[in-house]
C-alpha positions as CSV (number, residue, x, y, z in Angstrom):
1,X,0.0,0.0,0.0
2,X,1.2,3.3,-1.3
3,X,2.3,5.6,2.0
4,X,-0.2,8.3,2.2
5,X,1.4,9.9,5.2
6,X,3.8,12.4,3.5
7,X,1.1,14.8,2.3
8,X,-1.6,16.2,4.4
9,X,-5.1,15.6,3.0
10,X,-7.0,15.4,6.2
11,X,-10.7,15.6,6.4
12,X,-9.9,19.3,7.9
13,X,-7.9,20.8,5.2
14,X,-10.0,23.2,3.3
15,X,-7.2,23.3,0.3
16,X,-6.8,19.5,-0.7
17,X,-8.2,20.0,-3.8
18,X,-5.6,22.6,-5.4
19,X,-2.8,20.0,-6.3
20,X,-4.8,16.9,-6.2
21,X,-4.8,13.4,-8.4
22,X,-7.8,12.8,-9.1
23,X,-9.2,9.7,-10.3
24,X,-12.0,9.2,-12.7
25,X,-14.4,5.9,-12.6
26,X,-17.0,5.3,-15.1
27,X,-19.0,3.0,-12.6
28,X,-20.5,0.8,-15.0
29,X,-16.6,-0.1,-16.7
30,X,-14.6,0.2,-13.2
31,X,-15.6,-3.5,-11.8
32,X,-18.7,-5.9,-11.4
33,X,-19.5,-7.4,-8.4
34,X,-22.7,-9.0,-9.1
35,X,-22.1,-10.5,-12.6
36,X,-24.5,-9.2,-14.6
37,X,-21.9,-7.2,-17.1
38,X,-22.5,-4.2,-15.4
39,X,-19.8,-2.4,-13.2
40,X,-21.2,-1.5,-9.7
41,X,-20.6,0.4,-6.5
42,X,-19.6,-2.7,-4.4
43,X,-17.3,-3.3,-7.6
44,X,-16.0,-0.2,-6.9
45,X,-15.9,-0.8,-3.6
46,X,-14.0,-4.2,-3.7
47,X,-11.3,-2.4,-5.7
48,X,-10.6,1.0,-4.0
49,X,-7.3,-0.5,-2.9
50,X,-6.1,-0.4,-6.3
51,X,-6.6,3.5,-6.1
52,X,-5.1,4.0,-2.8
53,X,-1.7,1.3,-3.8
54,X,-1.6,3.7,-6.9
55,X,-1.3,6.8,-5.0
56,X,-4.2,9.1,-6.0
57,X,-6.0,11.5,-3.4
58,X,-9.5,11.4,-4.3
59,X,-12.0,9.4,-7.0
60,X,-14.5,11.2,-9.2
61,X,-17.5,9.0,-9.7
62,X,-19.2,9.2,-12.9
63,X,-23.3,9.4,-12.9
64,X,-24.6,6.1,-10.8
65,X,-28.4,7.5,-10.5
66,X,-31.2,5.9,-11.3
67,X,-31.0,6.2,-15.7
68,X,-32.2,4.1,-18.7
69,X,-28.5,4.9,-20.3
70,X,-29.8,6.8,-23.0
71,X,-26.3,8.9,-22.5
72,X,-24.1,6.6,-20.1
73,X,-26.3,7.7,-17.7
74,X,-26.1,11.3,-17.6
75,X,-30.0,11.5,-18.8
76,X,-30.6,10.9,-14.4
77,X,-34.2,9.9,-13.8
78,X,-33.3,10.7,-9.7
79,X,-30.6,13.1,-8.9
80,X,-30.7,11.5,-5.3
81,X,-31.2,7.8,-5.7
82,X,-28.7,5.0,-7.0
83,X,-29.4,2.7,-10.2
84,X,-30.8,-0.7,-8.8
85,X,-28.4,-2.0,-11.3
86,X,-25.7,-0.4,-9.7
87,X,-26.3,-0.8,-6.2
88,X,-28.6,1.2,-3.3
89,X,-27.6,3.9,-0.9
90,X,-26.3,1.9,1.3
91,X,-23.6,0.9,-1.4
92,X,-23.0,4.2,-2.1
93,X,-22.3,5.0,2.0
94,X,-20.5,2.2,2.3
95,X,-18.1,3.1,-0.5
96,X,-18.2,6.9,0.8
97,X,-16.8,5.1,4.1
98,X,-14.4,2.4,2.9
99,X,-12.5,5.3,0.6
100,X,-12.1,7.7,3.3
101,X,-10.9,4.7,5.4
102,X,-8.3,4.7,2.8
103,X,-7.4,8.2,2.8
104,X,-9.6,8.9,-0.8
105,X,-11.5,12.0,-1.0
106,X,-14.9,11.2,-3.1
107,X,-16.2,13.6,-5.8
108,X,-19.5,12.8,-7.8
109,X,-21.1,14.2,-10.5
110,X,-24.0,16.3,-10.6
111,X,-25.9,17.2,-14.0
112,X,-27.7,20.4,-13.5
113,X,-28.6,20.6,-17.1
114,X,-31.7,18.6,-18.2
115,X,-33.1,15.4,-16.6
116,X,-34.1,12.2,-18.1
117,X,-37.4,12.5,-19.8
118,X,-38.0,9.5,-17.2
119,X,-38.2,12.1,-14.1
120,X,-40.8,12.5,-12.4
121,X,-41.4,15.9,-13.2
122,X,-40.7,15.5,-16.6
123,X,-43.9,12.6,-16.9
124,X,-45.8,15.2,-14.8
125,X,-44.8,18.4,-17.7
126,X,-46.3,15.7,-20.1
127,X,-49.3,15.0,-18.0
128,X,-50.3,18.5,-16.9
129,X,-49.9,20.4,-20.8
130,X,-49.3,24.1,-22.0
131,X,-48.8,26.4,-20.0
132,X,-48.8,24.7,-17.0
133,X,-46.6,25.0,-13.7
134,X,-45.3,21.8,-14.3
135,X,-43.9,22.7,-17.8
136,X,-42.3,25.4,-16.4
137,X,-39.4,23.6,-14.6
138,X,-38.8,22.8,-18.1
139,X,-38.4,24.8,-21.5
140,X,-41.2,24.0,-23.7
141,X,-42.4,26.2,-26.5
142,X,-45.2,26.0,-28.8
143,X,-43.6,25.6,-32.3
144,X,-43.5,27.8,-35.9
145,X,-45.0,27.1,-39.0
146,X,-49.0,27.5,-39.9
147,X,-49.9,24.7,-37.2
148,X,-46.9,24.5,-35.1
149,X,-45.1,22.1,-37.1
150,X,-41.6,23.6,-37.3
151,X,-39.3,23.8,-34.3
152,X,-39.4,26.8,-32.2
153,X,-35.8,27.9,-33.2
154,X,-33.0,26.1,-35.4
155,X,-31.2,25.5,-32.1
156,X,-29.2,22.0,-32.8
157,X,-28.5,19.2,-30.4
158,X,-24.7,18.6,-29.4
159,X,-25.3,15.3,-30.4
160,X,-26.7,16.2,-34.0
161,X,-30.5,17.2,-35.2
162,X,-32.4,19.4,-33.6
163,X,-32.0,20.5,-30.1
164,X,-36.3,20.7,-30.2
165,X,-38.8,17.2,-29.4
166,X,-42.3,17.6,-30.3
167,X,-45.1,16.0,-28.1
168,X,-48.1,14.7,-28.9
169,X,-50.2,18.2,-28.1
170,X,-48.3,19.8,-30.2
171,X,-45.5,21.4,-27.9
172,X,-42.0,21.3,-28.2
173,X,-39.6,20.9,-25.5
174,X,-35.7,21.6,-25.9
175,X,-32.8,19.1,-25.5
176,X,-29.0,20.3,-26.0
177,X,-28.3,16.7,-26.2
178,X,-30.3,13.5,-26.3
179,X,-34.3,14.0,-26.8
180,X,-34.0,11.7,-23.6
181,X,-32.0,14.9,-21.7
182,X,-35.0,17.7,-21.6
183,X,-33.2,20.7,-20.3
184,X,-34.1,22.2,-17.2
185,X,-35.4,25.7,-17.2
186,X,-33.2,27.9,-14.7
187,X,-35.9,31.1,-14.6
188,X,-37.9,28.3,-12.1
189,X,-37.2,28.7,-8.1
190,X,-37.8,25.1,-7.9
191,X,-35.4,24.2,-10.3
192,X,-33.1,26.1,-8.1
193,X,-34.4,24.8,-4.8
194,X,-34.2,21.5,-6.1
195,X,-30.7,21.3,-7.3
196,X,-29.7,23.1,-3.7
197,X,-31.5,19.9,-1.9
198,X,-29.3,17.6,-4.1
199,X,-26.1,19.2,-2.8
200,X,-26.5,19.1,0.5
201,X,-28.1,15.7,-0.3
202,X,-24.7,14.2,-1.5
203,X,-22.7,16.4,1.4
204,X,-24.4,15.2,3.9
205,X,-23.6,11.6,2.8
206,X,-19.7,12.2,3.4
207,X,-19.5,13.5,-0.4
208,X,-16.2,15.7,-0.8
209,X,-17.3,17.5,-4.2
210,X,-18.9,17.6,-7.1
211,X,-18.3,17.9,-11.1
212,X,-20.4,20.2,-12.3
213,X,-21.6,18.3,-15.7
214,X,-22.2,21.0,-18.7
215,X,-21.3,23.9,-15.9
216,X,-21.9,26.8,-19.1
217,X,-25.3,25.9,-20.2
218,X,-27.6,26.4,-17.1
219,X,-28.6,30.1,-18.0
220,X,-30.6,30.6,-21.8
221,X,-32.1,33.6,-23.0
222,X,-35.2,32.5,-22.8
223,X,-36.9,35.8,-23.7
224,X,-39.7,36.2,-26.5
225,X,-39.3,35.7,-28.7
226,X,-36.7,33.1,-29.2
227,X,-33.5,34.1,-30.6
228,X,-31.7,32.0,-33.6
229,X,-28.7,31.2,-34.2
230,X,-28.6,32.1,-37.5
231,X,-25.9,29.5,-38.8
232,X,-27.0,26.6,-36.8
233,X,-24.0,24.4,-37.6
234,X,-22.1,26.6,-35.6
235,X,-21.5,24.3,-32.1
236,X,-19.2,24.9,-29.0
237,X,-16.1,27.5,-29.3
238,X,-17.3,28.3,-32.6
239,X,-20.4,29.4,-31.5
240,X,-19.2,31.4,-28.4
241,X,-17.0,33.3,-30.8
242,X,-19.6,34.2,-33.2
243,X,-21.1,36.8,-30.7
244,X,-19.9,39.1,-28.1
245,X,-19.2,37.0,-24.8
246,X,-21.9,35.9,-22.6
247,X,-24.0,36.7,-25.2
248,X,-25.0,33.9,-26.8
249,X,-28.4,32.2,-26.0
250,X,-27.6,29.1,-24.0
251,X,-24.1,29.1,-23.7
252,X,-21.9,30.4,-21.1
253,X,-24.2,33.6,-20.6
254,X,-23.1,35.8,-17.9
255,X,-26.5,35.3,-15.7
256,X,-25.3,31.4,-15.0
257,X,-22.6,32.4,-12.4
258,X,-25.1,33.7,-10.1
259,X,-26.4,30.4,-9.6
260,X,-22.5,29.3,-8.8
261,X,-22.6,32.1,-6.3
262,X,-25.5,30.8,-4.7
263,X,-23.8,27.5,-4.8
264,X,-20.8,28.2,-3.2
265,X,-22.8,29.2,0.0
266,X,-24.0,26.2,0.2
267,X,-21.1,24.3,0.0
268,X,-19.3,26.5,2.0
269,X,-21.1,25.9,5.3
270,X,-19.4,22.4,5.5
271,X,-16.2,22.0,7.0
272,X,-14.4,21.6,5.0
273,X,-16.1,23.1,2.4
274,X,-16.6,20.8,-0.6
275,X,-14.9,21.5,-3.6
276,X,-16.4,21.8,-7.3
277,X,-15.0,21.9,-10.5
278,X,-17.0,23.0,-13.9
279,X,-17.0,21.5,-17.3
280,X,-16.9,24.7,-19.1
281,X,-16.4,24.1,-22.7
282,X,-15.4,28.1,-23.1
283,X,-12.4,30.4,-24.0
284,X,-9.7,30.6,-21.1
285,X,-11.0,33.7,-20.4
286,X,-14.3,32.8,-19.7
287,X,-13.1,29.8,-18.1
288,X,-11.5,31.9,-14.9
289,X,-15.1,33.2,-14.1
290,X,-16.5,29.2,-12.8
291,X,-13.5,28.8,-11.0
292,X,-13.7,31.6,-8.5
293,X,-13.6,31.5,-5.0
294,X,-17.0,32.4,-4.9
295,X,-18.0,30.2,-7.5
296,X,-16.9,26.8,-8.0
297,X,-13.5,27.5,-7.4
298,X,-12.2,25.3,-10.5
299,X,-12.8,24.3,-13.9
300,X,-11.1,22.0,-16.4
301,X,-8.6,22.8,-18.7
302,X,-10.0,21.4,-21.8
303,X,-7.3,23.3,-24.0
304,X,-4.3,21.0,-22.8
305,X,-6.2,17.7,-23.2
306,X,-6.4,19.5,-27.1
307,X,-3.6,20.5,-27.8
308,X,-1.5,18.2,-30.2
309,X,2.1,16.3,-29.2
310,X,4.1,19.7,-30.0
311,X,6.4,21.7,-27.9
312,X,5.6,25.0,-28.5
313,X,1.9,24.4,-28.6
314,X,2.1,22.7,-25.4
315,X,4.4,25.5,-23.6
316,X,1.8,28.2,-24.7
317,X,-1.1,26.7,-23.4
318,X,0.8,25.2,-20.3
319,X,1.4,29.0,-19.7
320,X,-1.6,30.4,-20.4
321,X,-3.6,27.4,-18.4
322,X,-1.4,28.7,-15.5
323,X,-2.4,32.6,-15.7
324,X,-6.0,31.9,-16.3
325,X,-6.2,29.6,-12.8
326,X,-3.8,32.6,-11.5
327,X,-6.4,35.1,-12.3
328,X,-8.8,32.8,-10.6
329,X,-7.3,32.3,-7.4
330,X,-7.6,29.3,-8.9
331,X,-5.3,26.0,-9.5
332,X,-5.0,24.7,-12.6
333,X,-6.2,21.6,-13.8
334,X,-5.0,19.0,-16.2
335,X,-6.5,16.1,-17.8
336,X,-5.1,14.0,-20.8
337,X,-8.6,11.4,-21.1
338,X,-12.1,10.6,-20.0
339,X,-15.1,9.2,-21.0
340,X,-16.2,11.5,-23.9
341,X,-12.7,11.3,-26.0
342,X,-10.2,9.0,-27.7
343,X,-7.5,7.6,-24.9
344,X,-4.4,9.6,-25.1
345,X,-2.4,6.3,-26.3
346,X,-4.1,6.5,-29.5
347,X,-5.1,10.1,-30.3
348,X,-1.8,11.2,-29.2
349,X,-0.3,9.2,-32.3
350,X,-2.9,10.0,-34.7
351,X,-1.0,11.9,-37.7
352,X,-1.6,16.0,-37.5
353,X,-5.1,16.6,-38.9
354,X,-6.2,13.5,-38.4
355,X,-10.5,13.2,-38.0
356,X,-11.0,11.0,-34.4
357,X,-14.5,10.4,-35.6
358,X,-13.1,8.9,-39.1
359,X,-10.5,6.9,-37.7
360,X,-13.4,5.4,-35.2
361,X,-15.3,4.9,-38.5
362,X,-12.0,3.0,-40.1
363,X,-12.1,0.9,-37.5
364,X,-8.6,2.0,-36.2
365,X,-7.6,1.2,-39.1
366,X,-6.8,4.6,-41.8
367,X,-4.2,5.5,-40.5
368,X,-3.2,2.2,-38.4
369,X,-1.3,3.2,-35.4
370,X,2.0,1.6,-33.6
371,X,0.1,0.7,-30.0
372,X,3.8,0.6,-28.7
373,X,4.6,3.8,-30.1
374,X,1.4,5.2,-28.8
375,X,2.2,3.8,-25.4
376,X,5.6,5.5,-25.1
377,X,3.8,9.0,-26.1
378,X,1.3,8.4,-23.4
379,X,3.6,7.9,-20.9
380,X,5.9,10.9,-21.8
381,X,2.8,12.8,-21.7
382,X,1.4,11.3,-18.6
383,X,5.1,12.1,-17.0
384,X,4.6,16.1,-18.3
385,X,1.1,16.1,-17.0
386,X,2.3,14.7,-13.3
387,X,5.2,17.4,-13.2
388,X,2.6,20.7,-14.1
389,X,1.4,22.7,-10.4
390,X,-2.2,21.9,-10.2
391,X,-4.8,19.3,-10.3
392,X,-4.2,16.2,-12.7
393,X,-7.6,14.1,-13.5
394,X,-6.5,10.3,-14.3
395,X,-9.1,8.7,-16.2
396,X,-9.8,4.7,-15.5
397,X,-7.7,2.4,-17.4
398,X,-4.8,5.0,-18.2
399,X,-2.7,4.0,-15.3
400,X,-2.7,0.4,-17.3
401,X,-1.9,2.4,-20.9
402,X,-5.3,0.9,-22.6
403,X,-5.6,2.0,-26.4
404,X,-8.7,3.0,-27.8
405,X,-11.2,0.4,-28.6
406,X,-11.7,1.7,-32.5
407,X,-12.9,-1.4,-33.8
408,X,-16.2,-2.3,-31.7
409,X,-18.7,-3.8,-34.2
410,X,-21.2,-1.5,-34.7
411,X,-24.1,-3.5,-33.1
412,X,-22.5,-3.1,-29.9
413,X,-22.4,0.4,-30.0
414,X,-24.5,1.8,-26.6
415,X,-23.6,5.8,-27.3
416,X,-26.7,7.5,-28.4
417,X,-24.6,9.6,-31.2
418,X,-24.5,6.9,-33.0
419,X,-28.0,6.5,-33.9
420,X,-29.0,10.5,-33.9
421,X,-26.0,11.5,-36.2
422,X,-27.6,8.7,-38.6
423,X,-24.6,6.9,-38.3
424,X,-22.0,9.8,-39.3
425,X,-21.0,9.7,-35.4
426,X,-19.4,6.5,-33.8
427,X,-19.7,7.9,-30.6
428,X,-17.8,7.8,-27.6
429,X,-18.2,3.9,-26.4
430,X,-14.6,3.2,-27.6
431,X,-13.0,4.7,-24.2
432,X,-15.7,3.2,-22.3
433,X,-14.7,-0.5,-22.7
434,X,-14.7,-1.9,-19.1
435,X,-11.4,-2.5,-17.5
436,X,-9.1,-5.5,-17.5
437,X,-8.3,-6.9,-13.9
438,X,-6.9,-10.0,-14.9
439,X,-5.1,-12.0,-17.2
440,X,-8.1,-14.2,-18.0
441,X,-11.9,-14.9,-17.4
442,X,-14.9,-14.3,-19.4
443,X,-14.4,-10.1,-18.7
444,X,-10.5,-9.8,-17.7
445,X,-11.9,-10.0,-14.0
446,X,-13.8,-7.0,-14.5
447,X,-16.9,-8.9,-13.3
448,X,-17.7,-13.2,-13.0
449,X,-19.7,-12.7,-16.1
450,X,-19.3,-11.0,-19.5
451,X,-19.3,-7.0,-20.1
452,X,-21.9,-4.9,-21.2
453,X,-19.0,-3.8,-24.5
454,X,-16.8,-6.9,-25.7
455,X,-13.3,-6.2,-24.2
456,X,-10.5,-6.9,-27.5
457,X,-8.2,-10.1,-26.9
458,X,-5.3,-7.9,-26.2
459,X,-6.9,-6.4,-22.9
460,X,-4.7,-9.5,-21.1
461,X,-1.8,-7.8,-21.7
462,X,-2.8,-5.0,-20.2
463,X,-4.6,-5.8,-17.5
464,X,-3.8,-5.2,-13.7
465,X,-2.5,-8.4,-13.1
466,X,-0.2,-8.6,-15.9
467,X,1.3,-5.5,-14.8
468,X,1.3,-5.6,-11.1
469,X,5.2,-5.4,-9.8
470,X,6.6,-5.8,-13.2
471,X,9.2,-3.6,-13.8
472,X,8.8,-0.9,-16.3
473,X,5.0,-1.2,-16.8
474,X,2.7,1.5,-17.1
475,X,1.0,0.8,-13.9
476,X,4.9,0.8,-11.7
477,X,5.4,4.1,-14.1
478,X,2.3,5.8,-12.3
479,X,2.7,4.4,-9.0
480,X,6.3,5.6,-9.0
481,X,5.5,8.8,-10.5
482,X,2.4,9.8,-7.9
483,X,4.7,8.2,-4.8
484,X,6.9,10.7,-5.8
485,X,4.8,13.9,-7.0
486,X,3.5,13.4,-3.1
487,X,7.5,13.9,-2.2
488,X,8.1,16.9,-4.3
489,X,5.1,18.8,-4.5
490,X,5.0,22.4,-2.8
491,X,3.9,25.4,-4.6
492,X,2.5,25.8,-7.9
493,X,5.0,27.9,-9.6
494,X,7.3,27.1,-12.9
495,X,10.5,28.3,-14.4
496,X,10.6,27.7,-18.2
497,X,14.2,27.1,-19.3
498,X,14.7,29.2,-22.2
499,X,17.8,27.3,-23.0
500,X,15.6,24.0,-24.5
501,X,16.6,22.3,-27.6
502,X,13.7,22.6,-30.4
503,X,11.1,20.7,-29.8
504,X,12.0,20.1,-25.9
505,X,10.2,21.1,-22.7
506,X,12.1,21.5,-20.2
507,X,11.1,23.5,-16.9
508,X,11.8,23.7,-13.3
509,X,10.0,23.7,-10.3
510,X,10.2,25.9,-7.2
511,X,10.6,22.8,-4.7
512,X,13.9,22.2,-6.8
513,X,13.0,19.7,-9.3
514,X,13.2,19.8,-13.0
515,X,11.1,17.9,-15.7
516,X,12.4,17.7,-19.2
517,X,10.0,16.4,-22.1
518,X,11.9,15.6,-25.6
519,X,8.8,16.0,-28.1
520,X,11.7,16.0,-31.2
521,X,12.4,13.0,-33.3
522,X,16.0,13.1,-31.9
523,X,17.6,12.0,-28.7
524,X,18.8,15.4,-27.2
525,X,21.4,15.7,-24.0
526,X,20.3,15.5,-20.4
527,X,20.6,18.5,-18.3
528,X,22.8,18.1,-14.6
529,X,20.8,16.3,-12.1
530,X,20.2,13.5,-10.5
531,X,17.6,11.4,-12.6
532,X,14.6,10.2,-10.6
533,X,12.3,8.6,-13.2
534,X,11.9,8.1,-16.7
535,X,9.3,7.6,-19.2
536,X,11.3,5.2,-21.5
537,X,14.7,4.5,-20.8
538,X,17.2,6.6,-21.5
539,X,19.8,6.3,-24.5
540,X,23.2,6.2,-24.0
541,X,22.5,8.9,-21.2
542,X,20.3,10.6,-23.7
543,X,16.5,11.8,-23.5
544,X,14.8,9.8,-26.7
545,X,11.9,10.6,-28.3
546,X,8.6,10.9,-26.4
547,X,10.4,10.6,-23.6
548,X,10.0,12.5,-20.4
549,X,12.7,12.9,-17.9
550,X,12.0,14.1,-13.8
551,X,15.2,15.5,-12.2
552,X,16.5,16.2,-8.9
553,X,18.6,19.5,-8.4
C-alpha cells in the first residue's frame, strides 16, 4: 500500500483539492461485483485498494443515479437515488466510508442541465400540458409554422438534429443533447431549490465535491421571442465566438454564475467546504469566471487535453492554463482522457489533422497506429502532465496504458450519437470498454460474467495483473511517479528554461526539481541532475523521443 502519510489531505484541510490526483471511474466499466456485465458500486468498492496502492488523493464517480443509459447515464431519472443496477444507498455509503478509510477523497457528478425524460417531473410536464406549472421547470415552447409544425428555433442538439422534441399536443420541449435529456429551465425557483437539496443531499452523505456536468449551459435567454442562431452548424467555441461573450443564448451567458454564487454558500457551510469543478467548454477567459472562489473554485482545462504532441503548442497553453487559474485564485487543472474522448495512447499518435470520428469509422484502421509507439507517447505525456502545479484528473484504465477500442462492431455500439447523427458519429463507447483486472476470465476479472462492450483479446496484456510489480510497466510508471509527486510537490509555480533544444520542454519547479520532455524526433542531451524517473529508458545517457525525464537538483 502506497504511503499516504507524507502529504496532508486530512478531512480538515480546506485546500486539498488545489494539487490533487484525481481519479475518474466510469462506474458501470470500473468492476462488477454481481455479474450481470454491469460495473457497480460494491465493484467499486472491492477495488478501492487499487486506487489508494496507486497513489491518487481522491476518485470522481461518474453518474450512478437511477438512468435508462440513454447517454451513459447522464440522462438521471433521480438526482438522489442510486441505479438498482448499480447498487442502493447503502452501497453508495459504504463506499463513501471504505475510501475515506483509505485516505480517498470522493467527488460525484451532478448534472444540472436537463433530466431524463424518465423524471418525475418530466412525466408530470407531459401530464399537466401548455402552459402549466409543471412545464415550467422545463423549457417548452409551442412551435412555428401555420400549425406548429416547425421547431421553435434552429437550435441543434450537441449530439446532432435538432435540439427541439415535439409532443403529442403539439409542444415542443428543448434538448441540447439526447431527446431523452429535456433541459431544465433555470428562470424556475424550484429548479433552483431542487438542485440546492441535491447538494446538500450528496454532502451530507460524506460526499467531498462535485463535477459540475455541462457547468456553461444552465442560464438561456429565454426571452420572446426566441433568438436563432442564424448558422445553426455553428457548435461549441465556434459558436461562443460568433457573438460578443456571454451573449450567446444558451451558452456560457453571464446570468449562469449567479447560480454558482449561490452555490458556493451552500457548500461553504461544510467543513471543509466541498470542492467543485466545472466542465466549461469556453475560451480561457471565460473559463476563470467558474473557478472563482466564490463560485466553483475550479474548472477543467479542456485546452491541454487539445492541444496536439508539439512543444511549443504545449508551452503556450501550459502558460496560459497557469495565468488563467492565476487570475482565478484558482489551481489549474490538467486532464489527458475521460469518457467523452479518444485515450491519449491512440489520439496522441494519430498523424496532425487526423479526424477521431473517421478513424473510429475505419475501425482503427486509416491510418493504423503503432500501439507501442502510442504507449511510449502516453507515458511521456502522462510524465509532463504529473510534473505541471495543479490538479491532474487520471481517467480509469490509463494508469494500465489501454488504447482505444476503435474497432467495436457497430451493433454493440451503446452511445446515443450513433444513432441521432444517422450513423456519421461512432460515438464515444470506444474509451468506455470496461477495465481489464486479470489476465483471464470471461471479462479480464472485471466482473464473473461477461461485459456490457466486448473487451478486445489484447486487454490480457494490459490488465492489472499482468502489470502488477513488473518492472517498467505502465501501472509501476504511475505508482512511482504519484509516490513521488507526493515527495516533491510544494507550490504551484514554474520556471521555463529558455535554454531548450527545439522541440524540448524543459522547466523547473520551485521545490527544486526539474522535468524535461523531448517531443523531437532526436535523442537530445540530459541536463545536470540527478535522474529520478523516466518515461522510457534513457539512450546512452540521452532523452529519446517521447520521452520524459524528472530530475532532482
Amino acid at each position: 500500500m502506497t504511503d499516504r502519510s507524507t502529504l496532508d489531505l486530512s478531512s480538515r484541510d480546506p485546500d486539498w483539492w488545489r494539487q490533487a490526483v484525481v481519479y475518474q471511474i466510469y462506474p458501470r466499466s470500473f468492476a462488477d461485483a454481481d455479474g450481470d456485465g454491469l460495473g457497480d458500486l460494491r465493484g467499486i468498492t472491492r477495488r478501492l485498494t487499487h486506487l489508494a496502492a496507486l497513489g491518487v488523493d481522491a476518485l470522481w464517480l461518474s453518474p450512478f443515479y437511477p438512468s435508462e443509459l440513454a447517454d451513459g447515464g447522464y440522462d438521471v431519472a433521480d438526482p438522489r437515488g442510486v441505479d438498482p443496477r448499480l447498487g442502493t444507498l447503502d452501497d453508495f455509503d459504504a463506499l463513501v466510508a471504505e475510501a475515506h478509510r483509505l485516505g480517498l477523497k470522493v467527488i460525484v457528478d451532478i448534472v444540472p442541465n436537463h433530466s431524463s425524460h424518465q423524471h418525475a417531473w418530466f412525466q408530470e410536464a407531459l401530464r399537466s400540458g401548455p402552459g402549466s406549472a409543471a412545464r415550467d421547470r422545463y423549457v417548452f415552447r409551442d412551435g412555428r409554422g401555420e400549425h406548429g409544425e416547425l421547431p421553435p428555433t434552429d437550435w441543434q442538439s450537441v449530439f446532432g438534429g435538432s435540439a427541439w422534441q415535439r409532443v403529442p399536443d403539439g409542444q415542443w420541449y428543448l434538448h441540447l443533447f439526447a431527446p431523452e435529456q429535456p433541459d431544465f429551465n433555470w428562470e424556475n425557483q424550484e429548479v433552483r431549490a431542487d438542485h440546492r437539496t441535491t447538494l446538500r443531499f450528496w454532502s451530507d452523505r460524506g460526499v467531498d465535491g462535485f463535477r459540475v456536468d455541462v457547468a456553461h449551459a444552465l442560464a438561456k435567454d429565454l426571452s420572446e421571442p426566441l433568438r436563432d442562431l442564424g448558422a445553426p452548424d455553428l457548435s461549441g467555441e465556434e459558436a461562443l465566438a460568433s457573438m460578443p461573450p456571454g451573449t450567446h443564448p444558451f451558452y456560457d451567458r453571464d446570468d449562469v454564475h449567479e447560480i454558482y454564487r449561490d452555490w458556493r454558500k451552500i457548500l461553504d457551510a461544510y467543513r471543509p467546504p466541498r470542492m467543485a469543478v466545472a466542465e466549461a467548454w469556453v475560451p480561457g477567459a471565460r473559463r476563470a469566471l467558474y473557478a472563482r472562489p466564490d463560485e466553483l473554485g475550479q474548472a477543467f482545462n479542456f485546452e491541454y487535453l487539445q492541444a496536439g504532441w508539439d512543444a511549443e503548442e504545449l508551452r503556450q497553453v501550459i502558460t496560459d492554463s497557469l495565468a488563467t487559474a492565476r487570475a482565478a485564485g484558482a489551481s489549474a487543472t490538467w486532464v489527458l482522457s475521460n469518457h467523452d474522448v479518444v485515450r491519449h495512447a491512440s489520439r496522441l499518435t494519430l498523424p496532425p489533422g487526423t479526424d477521431p470520428n473517421a478513424w473510429l469509422l475505419s475501425g482503427g484502421h486509416a491510418p493504423a497506429l503503432d500501439e507501442a509507439a502510442g504507449l511510449r507517447r502516453a507515458r511521456a505525456a502522462t510524465l509532463l502532465m504529473l510534473a505541471l502545479p495543479g490538479s491532474a484528473y487520471v481517467y480509469q484504465g490509463e494508469e494500465l496504458g489501454l488504447p482505444e477500442v476503435a474497432d467495436l462492431p457497430t451493433e454493440v455500439l451503446q452511445d446515443p450519437i450513433w444513432e441521432q447523427t444517422g450513423h456519421v458519429r461512432k460515438g464515444r463507447d470506444g474509451c468506455r470498454v470496461p477495465l481489464p483486472w486479470t489476465t483471464t476470465g470471461p471479462s479480464y476479472g472485471f466482473g464473473p460474467g461477461g461485459a456490457w462492450l466486448p473487451q478486445p483479446p489484447a486487454f490480457a496484456a494490459y490488465a492489472v495483473e499482468a502489470q502488477d510489480g513488473a518492472d517498467g510497466s505502465t501501472l509501476e510508471l504511475y505508482r512511482a511517479a504519484l509516490r513521488l509527486r507526493r515527495k516533491l510537490l510544494d507550490g504551484e509555480e514554474l520556471t521555463w528554461a529558455d535554454d531548450a533544444p527545439d522541440g524540448v520542454l524543459r522547466f523547473d519547479r520551485c521545490e527544486g526539481w526539474r522535468c524535461v520532455t523531448n517531443l523531437s524526433g532526436r535523442a537530445v542531451d540530459l541536463p545536470a541532475g540527478e535522474v529520478l524517473l523516466t518515461s522510457a529508458p534513457l539512450e546512452d545517457g540521452r532523452v529519446g523521443p517521447d520521452t520524459t525525464v524528472w530530475l532532482g537538483r
